[in-house]
C-alpha positions in Angstrom: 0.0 0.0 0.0 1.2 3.5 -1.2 1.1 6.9 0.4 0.9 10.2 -1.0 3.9 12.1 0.8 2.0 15.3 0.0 -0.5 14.8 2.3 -0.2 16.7 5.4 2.5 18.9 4.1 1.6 22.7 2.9 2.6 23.8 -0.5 5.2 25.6 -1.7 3.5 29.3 -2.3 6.7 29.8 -4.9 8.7 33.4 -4.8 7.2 36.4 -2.6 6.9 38.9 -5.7 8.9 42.2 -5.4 6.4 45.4 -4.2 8.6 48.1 -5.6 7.1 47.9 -9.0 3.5 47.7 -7.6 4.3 50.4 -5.6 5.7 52.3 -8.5 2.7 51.6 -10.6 0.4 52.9 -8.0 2.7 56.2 -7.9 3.3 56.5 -11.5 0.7 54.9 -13.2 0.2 52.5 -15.9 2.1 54.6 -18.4 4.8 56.4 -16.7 6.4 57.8 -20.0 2.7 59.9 -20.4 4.1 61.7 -17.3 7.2 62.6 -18.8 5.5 63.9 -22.1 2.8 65.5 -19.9 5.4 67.4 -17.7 6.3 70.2 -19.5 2.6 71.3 -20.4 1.8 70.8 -16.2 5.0 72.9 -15.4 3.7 75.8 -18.0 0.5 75.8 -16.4 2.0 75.9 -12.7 4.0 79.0 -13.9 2.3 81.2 -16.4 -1.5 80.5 -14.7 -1.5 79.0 -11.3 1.3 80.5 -9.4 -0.4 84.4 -11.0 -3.3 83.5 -9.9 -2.5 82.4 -6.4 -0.4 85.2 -6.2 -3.3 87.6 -6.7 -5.7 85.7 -4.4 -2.3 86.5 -1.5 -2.5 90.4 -2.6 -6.0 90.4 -2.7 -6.5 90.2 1.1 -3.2 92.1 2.3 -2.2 95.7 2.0 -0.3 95.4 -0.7 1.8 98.1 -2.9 4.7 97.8 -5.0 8.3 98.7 -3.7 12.0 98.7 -5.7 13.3 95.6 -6.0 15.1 93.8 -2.5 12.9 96.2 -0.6 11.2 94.2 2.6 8.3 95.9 3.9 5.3 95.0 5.9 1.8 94.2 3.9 -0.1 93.4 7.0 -3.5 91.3 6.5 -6.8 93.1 5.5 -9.0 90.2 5.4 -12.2 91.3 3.0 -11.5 94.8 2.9 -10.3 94.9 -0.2 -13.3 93.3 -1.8 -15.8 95.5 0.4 -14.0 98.5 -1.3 -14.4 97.1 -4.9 -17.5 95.8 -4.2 -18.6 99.2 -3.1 -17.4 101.2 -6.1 -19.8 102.4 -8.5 -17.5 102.4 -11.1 -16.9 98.4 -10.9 -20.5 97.7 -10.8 -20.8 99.9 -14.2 -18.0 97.9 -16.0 -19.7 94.9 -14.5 -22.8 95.8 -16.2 -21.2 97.0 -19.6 -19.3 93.5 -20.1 -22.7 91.6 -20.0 -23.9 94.1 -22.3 -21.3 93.2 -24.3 -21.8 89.5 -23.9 -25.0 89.6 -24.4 -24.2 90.6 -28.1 -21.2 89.1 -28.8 -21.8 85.2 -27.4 -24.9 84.4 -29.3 -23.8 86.7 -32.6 -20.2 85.0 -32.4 -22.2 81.4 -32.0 -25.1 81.9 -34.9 -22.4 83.8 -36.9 -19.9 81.4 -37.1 -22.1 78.0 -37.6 -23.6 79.5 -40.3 -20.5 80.8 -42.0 -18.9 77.3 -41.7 -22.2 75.5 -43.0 -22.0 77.7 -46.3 -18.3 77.4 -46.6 -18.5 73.4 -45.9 -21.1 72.9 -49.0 -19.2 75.9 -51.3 -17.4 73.8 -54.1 -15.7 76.9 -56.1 -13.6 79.2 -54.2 -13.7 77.6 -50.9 -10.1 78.5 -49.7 -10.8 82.5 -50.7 -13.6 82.9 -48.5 -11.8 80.9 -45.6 -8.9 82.7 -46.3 -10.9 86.1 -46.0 -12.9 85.2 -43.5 -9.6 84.5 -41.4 -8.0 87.8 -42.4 -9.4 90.2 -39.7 -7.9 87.1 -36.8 -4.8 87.4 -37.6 -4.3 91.3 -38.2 -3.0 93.6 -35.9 -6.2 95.1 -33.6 -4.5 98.6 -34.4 -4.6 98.3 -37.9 -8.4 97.2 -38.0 -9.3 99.9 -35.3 -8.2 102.6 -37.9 -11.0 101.0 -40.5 -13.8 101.1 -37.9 -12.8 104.3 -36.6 -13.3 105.9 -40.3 -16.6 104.1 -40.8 -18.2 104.8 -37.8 -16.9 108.2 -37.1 -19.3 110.8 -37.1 -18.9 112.1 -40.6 -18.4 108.4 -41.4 -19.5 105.5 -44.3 -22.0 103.9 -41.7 -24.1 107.6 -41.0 -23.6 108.8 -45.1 -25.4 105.4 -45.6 -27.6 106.0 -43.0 -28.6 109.7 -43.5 -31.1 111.3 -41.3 -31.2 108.0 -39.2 -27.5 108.4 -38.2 -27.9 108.4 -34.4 -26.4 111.3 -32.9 -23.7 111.6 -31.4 -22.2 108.9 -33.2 -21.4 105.3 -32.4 -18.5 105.6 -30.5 -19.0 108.5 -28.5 -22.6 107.7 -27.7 -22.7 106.7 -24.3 -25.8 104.0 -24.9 -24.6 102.5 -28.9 -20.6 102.5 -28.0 -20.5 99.3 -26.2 -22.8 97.4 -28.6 -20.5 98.5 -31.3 -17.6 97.5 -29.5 -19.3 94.1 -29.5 -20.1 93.9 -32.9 -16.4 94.8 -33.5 -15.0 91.9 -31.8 -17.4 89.5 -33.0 -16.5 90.2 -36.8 -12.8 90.1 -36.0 -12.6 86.6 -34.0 -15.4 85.5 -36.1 -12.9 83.4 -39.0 -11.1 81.5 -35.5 -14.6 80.3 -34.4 -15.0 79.4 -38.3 -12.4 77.2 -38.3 -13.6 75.4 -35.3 -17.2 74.8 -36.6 -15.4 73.7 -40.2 -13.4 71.0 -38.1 -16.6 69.7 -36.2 -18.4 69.5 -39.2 -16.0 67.4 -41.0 -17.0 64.6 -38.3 -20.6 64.6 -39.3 -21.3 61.8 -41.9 -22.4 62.6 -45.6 -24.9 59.4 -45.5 -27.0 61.3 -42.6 -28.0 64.3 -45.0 -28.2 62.1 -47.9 -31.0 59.9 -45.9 -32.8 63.3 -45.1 -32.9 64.7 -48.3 -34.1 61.1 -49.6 -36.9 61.0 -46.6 -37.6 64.9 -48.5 -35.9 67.0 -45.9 -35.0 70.4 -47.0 -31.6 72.1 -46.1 -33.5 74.3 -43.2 -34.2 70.7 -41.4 -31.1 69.1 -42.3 -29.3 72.2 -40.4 -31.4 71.7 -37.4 -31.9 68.0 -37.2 -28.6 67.1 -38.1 -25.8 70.0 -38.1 -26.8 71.5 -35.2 -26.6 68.6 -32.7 -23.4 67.0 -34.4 -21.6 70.5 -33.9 -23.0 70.6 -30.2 -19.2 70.1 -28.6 -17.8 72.7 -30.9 -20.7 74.7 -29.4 -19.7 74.2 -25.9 -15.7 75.1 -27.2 -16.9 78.2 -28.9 -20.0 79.2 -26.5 -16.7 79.2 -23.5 -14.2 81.1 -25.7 -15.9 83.7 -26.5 -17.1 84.0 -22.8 -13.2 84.2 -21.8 -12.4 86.2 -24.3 -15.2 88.9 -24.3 -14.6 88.9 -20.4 -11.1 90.0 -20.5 -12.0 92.9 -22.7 -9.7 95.5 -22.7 -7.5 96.0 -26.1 -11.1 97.0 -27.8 -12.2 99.6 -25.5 -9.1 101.6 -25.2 -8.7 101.9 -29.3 -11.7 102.2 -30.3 -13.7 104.7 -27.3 -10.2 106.4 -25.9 -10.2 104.0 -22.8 -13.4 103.3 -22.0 -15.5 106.4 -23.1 -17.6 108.2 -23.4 -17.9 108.8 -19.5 -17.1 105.3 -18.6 -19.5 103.2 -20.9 -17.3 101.2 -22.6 -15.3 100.7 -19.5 -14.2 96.6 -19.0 -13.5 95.3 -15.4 -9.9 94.4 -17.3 -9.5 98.4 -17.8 -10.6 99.3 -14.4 -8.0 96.6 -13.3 -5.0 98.6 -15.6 -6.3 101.7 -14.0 -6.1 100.9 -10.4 -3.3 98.5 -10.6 -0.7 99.8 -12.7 -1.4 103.8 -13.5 -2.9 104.4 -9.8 -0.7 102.0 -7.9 -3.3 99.8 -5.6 -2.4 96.0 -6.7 -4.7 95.2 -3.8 -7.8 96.5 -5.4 -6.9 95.7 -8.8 -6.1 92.3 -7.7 -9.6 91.8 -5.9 -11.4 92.7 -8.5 -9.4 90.1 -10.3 -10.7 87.2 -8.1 -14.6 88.7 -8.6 -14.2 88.6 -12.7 -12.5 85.1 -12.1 -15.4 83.6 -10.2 -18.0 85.3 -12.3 -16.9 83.8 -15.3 -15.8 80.2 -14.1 -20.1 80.5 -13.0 -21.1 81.8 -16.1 -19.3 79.1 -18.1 -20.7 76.1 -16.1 -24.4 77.8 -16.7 -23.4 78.1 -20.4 -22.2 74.3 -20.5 -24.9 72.7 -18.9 -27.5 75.0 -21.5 -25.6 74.0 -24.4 -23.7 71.2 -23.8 -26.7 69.2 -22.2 -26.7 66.4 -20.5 -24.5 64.6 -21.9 -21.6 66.9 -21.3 
């Protein structure tokens, strides 16, 4: 009679495996060279965004004021005193109020503007890279040059009020305290209306052919085929463009100070941006300028969440 001389005994479990490459896998990741690639961008960020803007939330509740270099002096603590006195400056609510004027016109315009414009210049056949081309143009000129043109045109004694004759309001555009700000909106929207182009012409290259060519079978016209089919396939771009121009039209301030002389007339084309150049740099309080900062900041990180969950839906 045999025995099994394994019974009884406890098997071998084999080699304990090494932790230090779990270990590194838990600190690293899966893909460690992704880190490396990724580093630069992260360290760009930490400089040229995070570390300003941490910096200004530090000024921002001190007593803060700019000295030569190597100079140590004291900036005691304020707390919210800062923010009371922006808070309570009529002159900040008015900017306040003239950059959602400004939104107002230039977000919706910029968004209807530029899907349209890419739609036409998706289905033009003959010349398709003049139009993009011209559209583009006005981006990528200097704002100086293009300041000049609109200057001449709406200037009192301008093309815009020969064409318009006795219905040329008066004053005129730009030194009309209730039309200058709309017209600095229109501006902008015409200039930065070929970048938003270009981002509509991408998203539409991502919509399939066969989708229009079943509409038009099942007799839908172009109107329907925009709605049913281009609008929701462009809906991320929406979201990109809806937030950019946001940003963009928030930090106002190269517009206003060409086109009305810095804000005119009598502060209704001021930006909070300008206010911010005012008080920070040509009257010397960082600490308000740098409040008033923080407010913009967190007005338009809320007004781009509203804005993504309207556009973007639910699925974003």
């Amino acid at each position: 009679m045999t025995t099994d001389s394994t019974v009884g005994k406890r098997r071998d479990p084999g080699p304990t495996p090494d932790p230090a490459p779990r270990r590194r896998s838990k600190l690293l990741g899966r893909q460690p060279l992704g880190l490396a690639f990724s580093a630069p961008y992260v360290i760009f960020i930490l400089a040229v965004l995070a570390y300003p803007l941490g910096y200004a939330v530090y000024i921002s509740f001190h007593d803060f004021f700019f000295t030569a270099p190597g100079v140590a002096v004291e900036r005691p603590f304020v707390g919210l005193q800062n923010y009371i006195q922006v808070l309570s400056d009529p002159d900040v609510g008015r900017s306040f109020l003239n950059i959602g004027v400004f939104l107002i016109i230039n977000v919706p315009l910029t968004v209807a503007l530029s899907l349209i414009l890419a739609n036409a210049l998706n289905r033009v056949t003959r010349l398709r890279t003049f139009f993009r081309v011209s559209y583009y143009v006005p981006y990528v000129t200097a704002s100086v040059a293009v300041v000049g043109v609109w200057l001449f045109l709406f200037s009192q004694n301008g093309l815009i009020n020969s064409l318009l004759g006795p219905l040329a309001p008066d004053p005129s555009w730009l030194v009309n305290s209730t039309l200058a700000m709309p017209t600095v909106a229109l501006y902008v929207t015409w200039k930065q209306l070929g970048f938003f182009i270009l981002l509509y012409l991408a998203a539409l290259q991502n919509i399939p052919e066969e989708l229009y060519e079943s509409a038009s079978v099942d007799g839908a016209g172009k109107v329907r085929q925009f709605w049913n089919i281009t609008v929701p396939g462009v809906r991320s771009a929406s979201v990109l463009v809806t937030l950019l121009a946001t940003i963009t039209g928030a930090n106002l301030f190269t517009e206003p100070y060409l086109l009305t002389g810095g804000g005119g007339p009598d502060g209704a084309s001021t930006s909070p941006v300008f206010l911010m150049y005012q008080e920070g740099i040509l009257q010397g309080n960082p600490d308000t300028a740098a409040a008033l900062g923080v407010i913009l900041v967190l007005g338009v990180l809320v007004i781009a969440l509203i804005q993504r969950r309207l556009v973007g839906g639910k699925e974003d």
